[in-house]
N, C-alpha and C positions, 0 to 999 in steps of 0.2 A: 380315526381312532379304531376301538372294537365293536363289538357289538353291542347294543342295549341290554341291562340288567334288569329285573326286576323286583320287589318287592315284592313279601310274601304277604298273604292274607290276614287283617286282624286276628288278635287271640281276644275276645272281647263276649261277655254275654248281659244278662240283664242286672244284673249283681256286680260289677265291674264297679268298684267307686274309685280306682284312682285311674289314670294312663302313662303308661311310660314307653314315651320313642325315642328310637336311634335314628339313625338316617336312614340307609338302606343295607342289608347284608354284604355280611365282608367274602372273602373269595370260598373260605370253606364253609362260612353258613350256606352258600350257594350250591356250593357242591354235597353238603349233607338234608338241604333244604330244610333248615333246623335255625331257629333264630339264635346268634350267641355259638355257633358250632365251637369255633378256634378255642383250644384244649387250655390258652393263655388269658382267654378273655375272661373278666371277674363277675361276670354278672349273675349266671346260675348262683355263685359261691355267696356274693352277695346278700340278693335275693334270697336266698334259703337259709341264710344263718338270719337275718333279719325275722323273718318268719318263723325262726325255731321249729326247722324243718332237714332232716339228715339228707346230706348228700347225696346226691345218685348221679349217676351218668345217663341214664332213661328219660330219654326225652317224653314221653307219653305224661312220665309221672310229674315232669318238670312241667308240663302245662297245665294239665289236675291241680297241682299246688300254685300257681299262679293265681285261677281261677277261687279255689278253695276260701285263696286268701282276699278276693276280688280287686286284682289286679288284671288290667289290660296291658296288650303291649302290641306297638305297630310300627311303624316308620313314619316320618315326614315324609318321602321320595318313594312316586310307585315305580320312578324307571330313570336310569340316566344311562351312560359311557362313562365308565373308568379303566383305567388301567391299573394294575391291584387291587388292594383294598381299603387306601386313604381314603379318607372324607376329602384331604386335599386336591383329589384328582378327579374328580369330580366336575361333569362336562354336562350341558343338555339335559338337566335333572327336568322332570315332570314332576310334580308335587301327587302328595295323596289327597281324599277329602278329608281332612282332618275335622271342617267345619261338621259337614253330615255325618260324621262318625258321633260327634258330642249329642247332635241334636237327636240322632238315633237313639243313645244311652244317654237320659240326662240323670243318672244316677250318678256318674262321672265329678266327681269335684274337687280332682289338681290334677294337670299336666307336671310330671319330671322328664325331661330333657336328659338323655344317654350321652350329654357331652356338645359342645359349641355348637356344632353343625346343623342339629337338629333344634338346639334352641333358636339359631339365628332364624334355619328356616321356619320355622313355628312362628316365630313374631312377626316376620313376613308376612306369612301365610296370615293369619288370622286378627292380623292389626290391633285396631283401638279395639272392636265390635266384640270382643273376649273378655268374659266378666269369670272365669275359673282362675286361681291363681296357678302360675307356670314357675316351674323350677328348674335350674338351671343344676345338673349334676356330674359330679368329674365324670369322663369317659371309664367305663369300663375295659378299654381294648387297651390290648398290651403294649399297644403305640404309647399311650400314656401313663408314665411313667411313674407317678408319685407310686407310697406306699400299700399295698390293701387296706391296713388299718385307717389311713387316711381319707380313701374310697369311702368305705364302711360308715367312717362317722358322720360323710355326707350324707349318705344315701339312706341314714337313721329318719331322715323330715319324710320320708314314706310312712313312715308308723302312723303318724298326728294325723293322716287321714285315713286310717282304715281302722275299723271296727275292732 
């Protein structure tokens, strides 16, 4: 195949009450080192109208307002082989610690899933021994197709846990 990818570093602090992962970055989060890069993908859009919070393209400002809002966000997968940027292609994944990341911050209390992949791995990963409840939400990547609005209504069960 090609070469290993990597996953980028927690966005996560002591304030953090929910989590939300993807799998691992797509080809242009990789190349701008920015989680969510691709110009198509809805998650900044998201995330920030959820929060009633304006638009920007500034990454700096889009993690300040994450954190602001105490949202964390990481990946399942610190490292695999893909070829693009499917979850389908997907070869050789390494998981992340997802366990010691909660026990780190047990301010933490729900897991949202960025779409199958990351839910699946997640239940994997942390089996019966996980008393946070896990939520399963449409993918944000422009692979997946349903509506925004439809996105949006999911991804409203983020509110019921934060402050």
């Amino acid at each position: 195949m090609q070469n290993r990818i990597f996953s980028f570093p927690p966005i996560i602090d002591s304030q953090s009450q929910i989590l939300i992962l993807g799998s691992i970055p797509g080809g242009k989060s990789l190349e701008k080192q920015q989680y969510y890069a691709h110009p198509q993908n809805k998650f900044w859009r998201i995330i920030l109208t959820l929060v009633n919070e304006e638009f920007t393209e500034d990454y700096a400002q889009r993690i300040e307002t994450l954190k602001k809002h105490h949202i964390a966000l990481w990946d399942v997968i610190d490292s695999c082989e893909r070829k693009g940027s499917l979850d389908s292609e997907i070869k050789n994944e390494e998981a992340n610690q997802i366990a010691g990341l909660l026990e780190a911050h047990p301010n933490i209390k729900a897991i949202f899933c960025n779409g199958g992949k990351s839910y699946k791995n997640l239940v994997k990963l942390l089996g019966k021994d996980n008393d946070l409840p896990v939520f399963l939400l449409p993918s944000t990547s422009p692979a997946y197709t349903i509506p925004f609005e439809k996105k949006l209504e999911e991804w409203k069960k983020i509110l019921g846990f934060l402050k």
